[in-house]
N, CA, C and O atoms as a GROMACS GRO file, in nm:
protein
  544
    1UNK      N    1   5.885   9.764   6.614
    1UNK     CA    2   5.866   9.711   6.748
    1UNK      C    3   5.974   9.770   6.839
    1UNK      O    4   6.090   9.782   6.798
    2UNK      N    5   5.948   9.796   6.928
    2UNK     CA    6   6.014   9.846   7.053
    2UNK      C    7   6.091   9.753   7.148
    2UNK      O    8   6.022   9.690   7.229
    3UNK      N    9   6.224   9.735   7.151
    3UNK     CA   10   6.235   9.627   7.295
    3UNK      C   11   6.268   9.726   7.386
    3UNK      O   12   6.321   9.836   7.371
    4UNK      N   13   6.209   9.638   7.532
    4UNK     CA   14   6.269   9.716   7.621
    4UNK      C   15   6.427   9.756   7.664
    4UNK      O   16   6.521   9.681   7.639
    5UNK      N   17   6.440   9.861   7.722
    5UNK     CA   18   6.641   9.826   7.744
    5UNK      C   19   6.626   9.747   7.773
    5UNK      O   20   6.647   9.667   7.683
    6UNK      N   21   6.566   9.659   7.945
    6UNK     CA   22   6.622   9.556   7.979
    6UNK      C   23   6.512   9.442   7.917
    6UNK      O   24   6.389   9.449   7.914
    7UNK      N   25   6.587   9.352   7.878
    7UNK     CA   26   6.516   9.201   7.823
    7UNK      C   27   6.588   9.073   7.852
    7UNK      O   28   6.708   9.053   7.834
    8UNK      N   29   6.481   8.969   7.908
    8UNK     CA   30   6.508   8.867   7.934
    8UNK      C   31   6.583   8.789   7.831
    8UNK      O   32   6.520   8.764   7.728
    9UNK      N   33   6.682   8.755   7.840
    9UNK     CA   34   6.786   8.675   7.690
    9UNK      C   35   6.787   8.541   7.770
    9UNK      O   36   6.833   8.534   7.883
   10UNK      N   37   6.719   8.412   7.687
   10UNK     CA   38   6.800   8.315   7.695
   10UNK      C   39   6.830   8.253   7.630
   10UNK      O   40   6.754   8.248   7.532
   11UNK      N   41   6.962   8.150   7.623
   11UNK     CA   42   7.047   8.083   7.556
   11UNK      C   43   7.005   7.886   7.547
   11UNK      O   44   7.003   7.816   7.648
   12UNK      N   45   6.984   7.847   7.446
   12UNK     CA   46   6.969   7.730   7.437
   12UNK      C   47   7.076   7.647   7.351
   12UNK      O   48   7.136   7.693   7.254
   13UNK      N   49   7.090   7.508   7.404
   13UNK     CA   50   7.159   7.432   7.381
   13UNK      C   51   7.091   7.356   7.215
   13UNK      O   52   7.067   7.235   7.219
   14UNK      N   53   7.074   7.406   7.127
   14UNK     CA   54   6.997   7.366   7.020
   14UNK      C   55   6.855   7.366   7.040
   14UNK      O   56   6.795   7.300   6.955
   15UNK      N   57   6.806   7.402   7.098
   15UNK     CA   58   6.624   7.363   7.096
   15UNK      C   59   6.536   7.488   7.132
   15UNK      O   60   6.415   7.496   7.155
   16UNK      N   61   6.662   7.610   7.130
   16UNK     CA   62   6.574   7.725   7.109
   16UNK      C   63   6.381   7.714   7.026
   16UNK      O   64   6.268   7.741   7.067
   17UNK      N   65   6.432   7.666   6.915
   17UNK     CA   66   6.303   7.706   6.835
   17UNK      C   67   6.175   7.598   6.939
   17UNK      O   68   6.058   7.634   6.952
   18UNK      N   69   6.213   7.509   6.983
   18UNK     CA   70   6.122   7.411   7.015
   18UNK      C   71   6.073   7.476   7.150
   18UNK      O   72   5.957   7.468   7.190
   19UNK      N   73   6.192   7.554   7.225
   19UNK     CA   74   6.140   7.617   7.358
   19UNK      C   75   6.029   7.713   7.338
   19UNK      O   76   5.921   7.723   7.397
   20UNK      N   77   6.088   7.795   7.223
   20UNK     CA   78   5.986   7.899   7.204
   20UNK      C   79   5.828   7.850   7.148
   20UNK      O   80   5.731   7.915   7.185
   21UNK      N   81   5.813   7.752   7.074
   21UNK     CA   82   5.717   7.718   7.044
   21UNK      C   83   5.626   7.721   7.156
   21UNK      O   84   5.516   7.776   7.172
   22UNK      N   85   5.717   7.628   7.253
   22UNK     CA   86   5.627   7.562   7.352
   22UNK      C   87   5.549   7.674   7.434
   22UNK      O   88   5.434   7.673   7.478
   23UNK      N   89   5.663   7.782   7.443
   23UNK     CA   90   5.593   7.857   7.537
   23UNK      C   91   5.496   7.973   7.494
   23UNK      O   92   5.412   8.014   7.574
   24UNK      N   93   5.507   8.023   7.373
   24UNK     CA   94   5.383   8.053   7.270
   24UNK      C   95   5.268   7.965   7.273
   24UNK      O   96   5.169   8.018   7.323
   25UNK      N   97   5.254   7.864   7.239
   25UNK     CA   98   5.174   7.739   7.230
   25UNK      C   99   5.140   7.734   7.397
   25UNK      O  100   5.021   7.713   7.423
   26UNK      N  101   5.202   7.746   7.473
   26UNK     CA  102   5.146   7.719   7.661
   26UNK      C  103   5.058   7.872   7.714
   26UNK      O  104   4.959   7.883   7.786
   27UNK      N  105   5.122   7.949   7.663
   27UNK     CA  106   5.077   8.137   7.741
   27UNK      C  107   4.965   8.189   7.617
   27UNK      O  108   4.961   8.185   7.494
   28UNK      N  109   4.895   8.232   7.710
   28UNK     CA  110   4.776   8.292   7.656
   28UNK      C  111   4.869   8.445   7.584
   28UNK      O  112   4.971   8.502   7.621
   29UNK      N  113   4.783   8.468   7.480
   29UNK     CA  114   4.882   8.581   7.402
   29UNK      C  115   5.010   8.603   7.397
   29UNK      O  116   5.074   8.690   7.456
   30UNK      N  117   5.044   8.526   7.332
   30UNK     CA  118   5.224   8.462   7.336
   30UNK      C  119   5.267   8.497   7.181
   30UNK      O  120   5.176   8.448   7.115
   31UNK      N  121   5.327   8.536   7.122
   31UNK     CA  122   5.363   8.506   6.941
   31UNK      C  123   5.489   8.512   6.962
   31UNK      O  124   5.542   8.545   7.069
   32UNK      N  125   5.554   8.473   6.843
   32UNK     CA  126   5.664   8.497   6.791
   32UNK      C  127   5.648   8.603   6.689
   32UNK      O  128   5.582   8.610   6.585
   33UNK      N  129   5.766   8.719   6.778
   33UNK     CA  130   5.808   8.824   6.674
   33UNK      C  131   5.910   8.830   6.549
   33UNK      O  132   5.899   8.894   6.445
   34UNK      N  133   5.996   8.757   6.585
   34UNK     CA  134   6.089   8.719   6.474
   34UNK      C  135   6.193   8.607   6.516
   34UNK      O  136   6.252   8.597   6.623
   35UNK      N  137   6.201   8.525   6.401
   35UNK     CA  138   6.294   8.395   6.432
   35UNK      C  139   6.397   8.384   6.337
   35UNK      O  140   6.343   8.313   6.252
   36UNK      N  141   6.508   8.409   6.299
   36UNK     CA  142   6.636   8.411   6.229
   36UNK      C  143   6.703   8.282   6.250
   36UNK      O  144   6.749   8.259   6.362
   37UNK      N  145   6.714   8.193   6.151
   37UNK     CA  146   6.806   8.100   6.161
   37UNK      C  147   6.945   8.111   6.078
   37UNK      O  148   6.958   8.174   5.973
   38UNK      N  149   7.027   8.050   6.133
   38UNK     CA  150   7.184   8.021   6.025
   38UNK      C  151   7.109   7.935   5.956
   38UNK      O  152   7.039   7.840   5.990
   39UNK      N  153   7.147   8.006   5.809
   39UNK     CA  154   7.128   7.920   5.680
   39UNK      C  155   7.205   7.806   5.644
   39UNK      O  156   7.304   7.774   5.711
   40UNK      N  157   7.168   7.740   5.543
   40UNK     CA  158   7.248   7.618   5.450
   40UNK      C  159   7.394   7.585   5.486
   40UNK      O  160   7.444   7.477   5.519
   41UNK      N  161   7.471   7.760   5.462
   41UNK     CA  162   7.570   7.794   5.404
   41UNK      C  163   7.660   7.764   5.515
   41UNK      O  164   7.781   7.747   5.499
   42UNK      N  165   7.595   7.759   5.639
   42UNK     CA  166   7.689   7.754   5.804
   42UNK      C  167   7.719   7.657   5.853
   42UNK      O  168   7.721   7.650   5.976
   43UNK      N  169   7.750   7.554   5.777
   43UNK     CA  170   7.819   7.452   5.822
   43UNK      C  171   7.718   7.354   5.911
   43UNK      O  172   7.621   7.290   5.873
   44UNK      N  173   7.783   7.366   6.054
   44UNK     CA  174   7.740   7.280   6.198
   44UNK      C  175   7.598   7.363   6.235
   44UNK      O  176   7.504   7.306   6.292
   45UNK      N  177   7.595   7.501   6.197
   45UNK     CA  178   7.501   7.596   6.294
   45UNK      C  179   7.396   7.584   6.187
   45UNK      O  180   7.287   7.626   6.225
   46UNK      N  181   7.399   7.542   6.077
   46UNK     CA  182   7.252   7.534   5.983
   46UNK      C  183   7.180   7.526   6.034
   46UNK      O  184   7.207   7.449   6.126
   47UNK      N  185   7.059   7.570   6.043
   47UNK     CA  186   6.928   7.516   6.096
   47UNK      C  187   6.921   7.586   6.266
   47UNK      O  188   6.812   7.581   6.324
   48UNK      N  189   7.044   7.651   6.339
   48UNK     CA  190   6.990   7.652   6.436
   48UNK      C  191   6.927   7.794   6.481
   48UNK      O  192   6.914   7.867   6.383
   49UNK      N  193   6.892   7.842   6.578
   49UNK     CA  194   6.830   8.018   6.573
   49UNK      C  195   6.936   8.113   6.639
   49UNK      O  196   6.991   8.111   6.750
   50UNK      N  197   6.943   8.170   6.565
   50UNK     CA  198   7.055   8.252   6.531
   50UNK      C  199   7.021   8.397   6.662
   50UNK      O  200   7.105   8.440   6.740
   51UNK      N  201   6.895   8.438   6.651
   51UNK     CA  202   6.841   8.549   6.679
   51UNK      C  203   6.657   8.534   6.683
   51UNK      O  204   6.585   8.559   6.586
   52UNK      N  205   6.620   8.498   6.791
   52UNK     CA  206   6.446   8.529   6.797
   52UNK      C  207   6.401   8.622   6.880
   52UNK      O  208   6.478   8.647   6.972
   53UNK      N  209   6.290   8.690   6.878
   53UNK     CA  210   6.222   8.753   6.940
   53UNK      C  211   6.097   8.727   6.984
   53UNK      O  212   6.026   8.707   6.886
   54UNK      N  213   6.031   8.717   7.094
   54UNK     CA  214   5.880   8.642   7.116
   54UNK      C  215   5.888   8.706   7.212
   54UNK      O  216   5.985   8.761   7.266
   55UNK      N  217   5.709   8.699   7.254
   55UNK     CA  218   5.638   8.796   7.336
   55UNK      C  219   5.550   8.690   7.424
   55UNK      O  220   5.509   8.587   7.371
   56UNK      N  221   5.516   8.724   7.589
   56UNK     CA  222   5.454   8.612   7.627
   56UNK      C  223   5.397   8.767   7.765
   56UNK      O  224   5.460   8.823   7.855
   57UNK      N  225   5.252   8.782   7.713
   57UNK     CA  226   5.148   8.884   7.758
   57UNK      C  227   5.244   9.031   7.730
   57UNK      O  228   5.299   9.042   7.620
   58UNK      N  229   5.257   9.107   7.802
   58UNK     CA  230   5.344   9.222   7.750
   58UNK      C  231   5.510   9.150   7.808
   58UNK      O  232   5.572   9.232   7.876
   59UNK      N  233   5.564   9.050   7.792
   59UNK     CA  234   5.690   9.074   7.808
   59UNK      C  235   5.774   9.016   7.691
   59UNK      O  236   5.760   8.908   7.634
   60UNK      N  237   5.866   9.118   7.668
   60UNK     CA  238   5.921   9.109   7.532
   60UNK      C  239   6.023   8.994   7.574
   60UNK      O  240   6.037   9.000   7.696
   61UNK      N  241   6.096   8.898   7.521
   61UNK     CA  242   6.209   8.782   7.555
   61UNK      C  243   6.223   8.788   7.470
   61UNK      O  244   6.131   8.813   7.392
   62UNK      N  245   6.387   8.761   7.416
   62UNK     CA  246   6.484   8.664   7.313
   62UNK      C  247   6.542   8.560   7.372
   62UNK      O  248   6.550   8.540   7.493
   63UNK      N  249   6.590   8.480   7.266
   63UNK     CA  250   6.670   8.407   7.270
   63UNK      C  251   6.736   8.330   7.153
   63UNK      O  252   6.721   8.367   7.037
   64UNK      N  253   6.809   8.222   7.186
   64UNK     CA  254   6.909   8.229   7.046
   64UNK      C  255   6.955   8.047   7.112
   64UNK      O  256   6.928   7.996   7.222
   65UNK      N  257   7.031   7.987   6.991
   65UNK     CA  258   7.087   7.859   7.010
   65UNK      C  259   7.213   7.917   7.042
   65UNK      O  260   7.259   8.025   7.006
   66UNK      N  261   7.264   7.823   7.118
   66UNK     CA  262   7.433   7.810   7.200
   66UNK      C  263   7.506   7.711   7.010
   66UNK      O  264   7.476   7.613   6.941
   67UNK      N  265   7.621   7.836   7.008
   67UNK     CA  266   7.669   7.743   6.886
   67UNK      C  267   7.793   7.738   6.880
   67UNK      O  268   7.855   7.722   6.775
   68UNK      N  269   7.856   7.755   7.016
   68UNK     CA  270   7.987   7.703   7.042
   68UNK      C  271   8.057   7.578   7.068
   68UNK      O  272   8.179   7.562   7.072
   69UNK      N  273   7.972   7.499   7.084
   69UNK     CA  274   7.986   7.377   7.096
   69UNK      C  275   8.039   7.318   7.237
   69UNK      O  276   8.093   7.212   7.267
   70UNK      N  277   7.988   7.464   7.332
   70UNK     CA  278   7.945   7.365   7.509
   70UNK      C  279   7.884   7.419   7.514
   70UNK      O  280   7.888   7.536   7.478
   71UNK      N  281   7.766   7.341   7.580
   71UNK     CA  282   7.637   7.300   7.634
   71UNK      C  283   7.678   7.393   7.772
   71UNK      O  284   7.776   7.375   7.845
   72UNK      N  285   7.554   7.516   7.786
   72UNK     CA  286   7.553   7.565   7.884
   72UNK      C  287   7.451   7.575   7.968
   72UNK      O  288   7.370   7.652   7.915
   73UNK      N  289   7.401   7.529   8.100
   73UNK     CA  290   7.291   7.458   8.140
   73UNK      C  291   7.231   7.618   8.247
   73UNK      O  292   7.294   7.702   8.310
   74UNK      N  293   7.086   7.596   8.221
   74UNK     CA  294   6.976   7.720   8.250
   74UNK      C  295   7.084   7.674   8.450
   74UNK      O  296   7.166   7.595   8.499
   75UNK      N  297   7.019   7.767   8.479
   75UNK     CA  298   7.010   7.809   8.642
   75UNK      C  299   6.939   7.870   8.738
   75UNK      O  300   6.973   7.981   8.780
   76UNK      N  301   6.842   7.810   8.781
   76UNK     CA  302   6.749   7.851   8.886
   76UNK      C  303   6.817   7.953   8.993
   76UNK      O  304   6.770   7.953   9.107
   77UNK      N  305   6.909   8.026   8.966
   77UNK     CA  306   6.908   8.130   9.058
   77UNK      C  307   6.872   8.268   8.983
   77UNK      O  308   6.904   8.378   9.029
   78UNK      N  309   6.784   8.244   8.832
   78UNK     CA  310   6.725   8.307   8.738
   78UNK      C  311   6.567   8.254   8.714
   78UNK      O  312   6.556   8.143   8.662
   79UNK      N  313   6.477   8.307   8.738
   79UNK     CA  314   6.330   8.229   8.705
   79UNK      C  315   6.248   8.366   8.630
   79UNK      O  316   6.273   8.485   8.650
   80UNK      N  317   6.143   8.309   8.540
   80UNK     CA  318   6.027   8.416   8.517
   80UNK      C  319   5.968   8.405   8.596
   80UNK      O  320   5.961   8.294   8.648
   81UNK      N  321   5.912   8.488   8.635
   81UNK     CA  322   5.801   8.484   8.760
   81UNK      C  323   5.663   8.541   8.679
   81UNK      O  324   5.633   8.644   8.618
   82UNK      N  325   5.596   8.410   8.716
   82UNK     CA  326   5.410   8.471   8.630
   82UNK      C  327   5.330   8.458   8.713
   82UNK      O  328   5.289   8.376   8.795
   83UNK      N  329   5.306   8.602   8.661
   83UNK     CA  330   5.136   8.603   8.773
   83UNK      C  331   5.042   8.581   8.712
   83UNK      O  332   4.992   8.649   8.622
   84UNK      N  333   4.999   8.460   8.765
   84UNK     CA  334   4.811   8.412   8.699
   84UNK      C  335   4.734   8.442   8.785
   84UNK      O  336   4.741   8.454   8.907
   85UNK      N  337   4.617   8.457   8.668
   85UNK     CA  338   4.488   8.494   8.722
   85UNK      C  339   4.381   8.420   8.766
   85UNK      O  340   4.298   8.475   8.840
   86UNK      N  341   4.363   8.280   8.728
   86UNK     CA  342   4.329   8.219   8.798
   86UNK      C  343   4.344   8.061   8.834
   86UNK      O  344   4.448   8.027   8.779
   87UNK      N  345   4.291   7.955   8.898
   87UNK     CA  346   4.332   7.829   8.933
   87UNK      C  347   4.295   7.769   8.775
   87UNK      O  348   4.364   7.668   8.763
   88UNK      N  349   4.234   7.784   8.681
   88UNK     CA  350   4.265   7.716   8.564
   88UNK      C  351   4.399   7.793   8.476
   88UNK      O  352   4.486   7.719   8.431
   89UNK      N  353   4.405   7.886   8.463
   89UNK     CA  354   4.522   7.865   8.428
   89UNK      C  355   4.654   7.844   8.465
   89UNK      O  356   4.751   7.826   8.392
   90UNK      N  357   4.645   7.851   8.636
   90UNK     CA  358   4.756   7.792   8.683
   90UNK      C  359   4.791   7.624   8.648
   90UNK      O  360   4.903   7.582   8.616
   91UNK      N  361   4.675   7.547   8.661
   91UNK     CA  362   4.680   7.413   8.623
   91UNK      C  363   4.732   7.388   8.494
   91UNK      O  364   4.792   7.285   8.463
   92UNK      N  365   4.700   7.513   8.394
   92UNK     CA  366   4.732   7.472   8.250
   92UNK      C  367   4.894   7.521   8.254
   92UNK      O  368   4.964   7.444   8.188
   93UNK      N  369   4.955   7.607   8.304
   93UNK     CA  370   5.063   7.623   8.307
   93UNK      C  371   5.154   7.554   8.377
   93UNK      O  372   5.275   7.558   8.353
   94UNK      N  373   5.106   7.493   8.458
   94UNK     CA  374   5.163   7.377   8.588
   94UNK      C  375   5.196   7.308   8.506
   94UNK      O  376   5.316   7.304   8.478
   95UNK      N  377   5.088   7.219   8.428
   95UNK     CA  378   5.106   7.075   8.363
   95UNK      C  379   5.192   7.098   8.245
   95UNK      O  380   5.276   7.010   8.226
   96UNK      N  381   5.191   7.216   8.144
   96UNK     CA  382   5.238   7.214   8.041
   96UNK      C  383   5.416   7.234   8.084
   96UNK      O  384   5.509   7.190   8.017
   97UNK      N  385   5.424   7.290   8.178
   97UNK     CA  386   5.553   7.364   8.192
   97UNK      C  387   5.666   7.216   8.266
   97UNK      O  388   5.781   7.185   8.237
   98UNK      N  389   5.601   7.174   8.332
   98UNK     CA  390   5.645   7.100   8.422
   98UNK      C  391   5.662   6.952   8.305
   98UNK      O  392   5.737   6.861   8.340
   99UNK      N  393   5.618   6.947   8.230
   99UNK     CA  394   5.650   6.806   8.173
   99UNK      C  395   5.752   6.798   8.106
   99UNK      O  396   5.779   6.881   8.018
  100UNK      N  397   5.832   6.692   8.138
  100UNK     CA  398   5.973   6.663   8.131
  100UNK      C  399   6.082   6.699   8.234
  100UNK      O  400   6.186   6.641   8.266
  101UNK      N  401   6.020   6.818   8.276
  101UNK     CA  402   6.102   6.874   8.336
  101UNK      C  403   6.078   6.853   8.502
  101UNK      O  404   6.021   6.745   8.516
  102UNK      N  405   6.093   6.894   8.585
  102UNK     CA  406   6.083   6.879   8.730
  102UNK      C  407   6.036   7.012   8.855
  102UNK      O  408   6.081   7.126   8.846
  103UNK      N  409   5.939   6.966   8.970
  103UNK     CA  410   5.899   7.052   9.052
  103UNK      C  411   6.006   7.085   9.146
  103UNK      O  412   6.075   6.994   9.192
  104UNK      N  413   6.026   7.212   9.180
  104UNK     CA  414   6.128   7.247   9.243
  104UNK      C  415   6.086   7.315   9.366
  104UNK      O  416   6.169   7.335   9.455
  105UNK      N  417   5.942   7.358   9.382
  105UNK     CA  418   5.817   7.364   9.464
  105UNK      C  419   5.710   7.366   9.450
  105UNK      O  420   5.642   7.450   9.391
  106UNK      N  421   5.659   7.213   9.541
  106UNK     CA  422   5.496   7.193   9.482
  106UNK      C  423   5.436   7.330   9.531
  106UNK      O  424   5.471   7.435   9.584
  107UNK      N  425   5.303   7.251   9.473
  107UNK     CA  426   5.233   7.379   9.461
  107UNK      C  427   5.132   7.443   9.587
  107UNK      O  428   5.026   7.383   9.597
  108UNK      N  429   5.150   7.538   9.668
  108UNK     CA  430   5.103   7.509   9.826
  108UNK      C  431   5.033   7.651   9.813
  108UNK      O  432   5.015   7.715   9.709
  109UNK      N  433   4.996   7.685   9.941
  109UNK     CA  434   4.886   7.812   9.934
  109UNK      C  435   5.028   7.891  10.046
  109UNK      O  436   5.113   7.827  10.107
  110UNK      N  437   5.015   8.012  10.044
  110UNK     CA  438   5.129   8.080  10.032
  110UNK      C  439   5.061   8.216  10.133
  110UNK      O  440   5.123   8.321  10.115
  111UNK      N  441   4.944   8.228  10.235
  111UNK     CA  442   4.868   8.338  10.303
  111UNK      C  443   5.012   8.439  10.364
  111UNK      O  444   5.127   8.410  10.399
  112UNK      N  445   4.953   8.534  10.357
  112UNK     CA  446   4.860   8.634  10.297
  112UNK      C  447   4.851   8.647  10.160
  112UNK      O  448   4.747   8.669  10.097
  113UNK      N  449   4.963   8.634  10.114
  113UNK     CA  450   4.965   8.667   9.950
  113UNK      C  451   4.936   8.602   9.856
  113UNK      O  452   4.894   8.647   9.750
  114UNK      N  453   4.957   8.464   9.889
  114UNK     CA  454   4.938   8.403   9.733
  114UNK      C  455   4.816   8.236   9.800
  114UNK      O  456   4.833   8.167   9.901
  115UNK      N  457   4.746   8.230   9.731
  115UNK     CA  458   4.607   8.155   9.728
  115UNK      C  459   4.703   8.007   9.622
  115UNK      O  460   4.674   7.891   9.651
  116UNK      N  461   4.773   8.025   9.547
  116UNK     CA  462   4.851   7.879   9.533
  116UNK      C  463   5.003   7.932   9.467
  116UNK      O  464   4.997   8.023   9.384
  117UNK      N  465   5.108   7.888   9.495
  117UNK     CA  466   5.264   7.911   9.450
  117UNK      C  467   5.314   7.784   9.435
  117UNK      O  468   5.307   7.691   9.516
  118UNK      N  469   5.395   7.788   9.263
  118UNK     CA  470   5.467   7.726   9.238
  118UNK      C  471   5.621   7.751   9.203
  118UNK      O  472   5.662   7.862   9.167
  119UNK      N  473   5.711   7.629   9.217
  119UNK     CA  474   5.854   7.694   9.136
  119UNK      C  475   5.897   7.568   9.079
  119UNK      O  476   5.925   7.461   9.133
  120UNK      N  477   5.894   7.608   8.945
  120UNK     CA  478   5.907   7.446   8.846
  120UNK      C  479   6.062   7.466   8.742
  120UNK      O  480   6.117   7.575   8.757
  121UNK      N  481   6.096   7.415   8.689
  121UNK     CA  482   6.231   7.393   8.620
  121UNK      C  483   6.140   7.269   8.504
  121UNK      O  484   6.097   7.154   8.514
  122UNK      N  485   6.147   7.415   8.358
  122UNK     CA  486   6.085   7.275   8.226
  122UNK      C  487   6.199   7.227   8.176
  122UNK      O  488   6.306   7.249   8.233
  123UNK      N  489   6.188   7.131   8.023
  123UNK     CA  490   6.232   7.062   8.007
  123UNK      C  491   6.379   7.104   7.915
  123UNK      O  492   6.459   7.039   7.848
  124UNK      N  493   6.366   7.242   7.950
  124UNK     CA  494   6.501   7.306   7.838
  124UNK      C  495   6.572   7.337   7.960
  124UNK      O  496   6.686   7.298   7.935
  125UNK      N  497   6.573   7.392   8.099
  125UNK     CA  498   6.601   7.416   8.205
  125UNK      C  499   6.546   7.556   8.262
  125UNK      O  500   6.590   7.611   8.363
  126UNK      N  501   6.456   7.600   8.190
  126UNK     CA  502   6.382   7.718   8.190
  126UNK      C  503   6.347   7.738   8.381
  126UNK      O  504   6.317   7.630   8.432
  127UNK      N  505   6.347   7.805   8.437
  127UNK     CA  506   6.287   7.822   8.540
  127UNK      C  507   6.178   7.933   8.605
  127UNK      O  508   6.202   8.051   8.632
  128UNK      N  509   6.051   7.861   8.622
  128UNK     CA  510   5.921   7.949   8.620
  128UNK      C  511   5.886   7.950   8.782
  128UNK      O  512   5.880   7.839   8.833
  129UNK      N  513   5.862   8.067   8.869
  129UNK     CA  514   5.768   8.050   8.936
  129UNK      C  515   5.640   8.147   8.891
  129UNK      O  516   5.642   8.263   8.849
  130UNK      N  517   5.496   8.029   8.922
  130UNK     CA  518   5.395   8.072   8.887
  130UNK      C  519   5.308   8.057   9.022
  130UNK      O  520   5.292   7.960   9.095
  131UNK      N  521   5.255   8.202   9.029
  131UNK     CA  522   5.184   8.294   9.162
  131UNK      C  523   5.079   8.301   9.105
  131UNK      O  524   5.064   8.323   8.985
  132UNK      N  525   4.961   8.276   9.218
  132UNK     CA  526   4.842   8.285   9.176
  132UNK      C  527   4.794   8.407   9.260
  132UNK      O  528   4.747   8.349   9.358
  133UNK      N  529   4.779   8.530   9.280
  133UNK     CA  530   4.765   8.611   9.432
  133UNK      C  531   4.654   8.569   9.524
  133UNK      O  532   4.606   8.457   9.503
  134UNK      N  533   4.605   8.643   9.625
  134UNK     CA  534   4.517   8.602   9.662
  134UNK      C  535   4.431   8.721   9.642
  134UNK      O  536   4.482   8.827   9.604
  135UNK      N  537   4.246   8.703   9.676
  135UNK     CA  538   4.134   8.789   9.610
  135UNK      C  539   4.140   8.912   9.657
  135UNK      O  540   4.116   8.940   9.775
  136UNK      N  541   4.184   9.019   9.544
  136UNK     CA  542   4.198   9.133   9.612
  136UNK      C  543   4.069   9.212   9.715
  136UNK      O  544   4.093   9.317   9.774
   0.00000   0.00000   0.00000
């Protein structure tokens, strides 16, 4: 497998594996490429992900658990930005992404360009805006 030079890295406060699930499990053609955890043998970091790789449509992302022991919190002056294709899967990505977590802009029609725009913050602190364009 190929990564790109540049790749999205993010860092979780223990719940790497659960983020990635979610967002495999939420995006249409999503997998996990590889998930590495600290073994048995590591004390405090057992169990947490050491090193993953996952794919969500062609974009390659890692990420990894924080195992220093401070909690370092996501920041919306960083977002994925997804372009959907249409008003059902914006809804499915709206609802899935947004639970737990909070709207940071509802979701409004956006002329000339965009037919509905969102900017949401999920429940790990992930920050998504999701663009719907308008009909070419």
């Amino acid at each position: 497998m190929l990564i790109p030079k540049v790749t999205t890295f993010l860092m979780f406060n223990g719940n790497a594996e659960e983020a990635i699930n979610l967002y495999v499990n939420t995006f249409e053609d999503a997998e996990i490429l590889t998930l590495v955890k600290y073994g048995e043998d590591s004390g405090e970091m057992a169990g947490a992900v050491q090193h993953a790789i996952f794919r969500i449509k062609d974009q390659v992302l890692m990420a990894i658990d924080n195992v220093n022991g401070v909690d370092i919190d996501m920041t919306p002056a960083m977002s994925l930005y997804v372009t959907v294709e249409s008003t059902m899967e914006m809804e499915h990505l709206f609802s899935k992404l947004k639970s737990g977590g909070a709207i940071l802009m509802p979701k409004t029609e956006m002329p000339p360009t965009f037919r509905e725009f969102t900017w949401i913050v999920d429940k790990f602190g992930v920050n998504f805006q999701l663009a719907l364009p308008e009909k070419q």
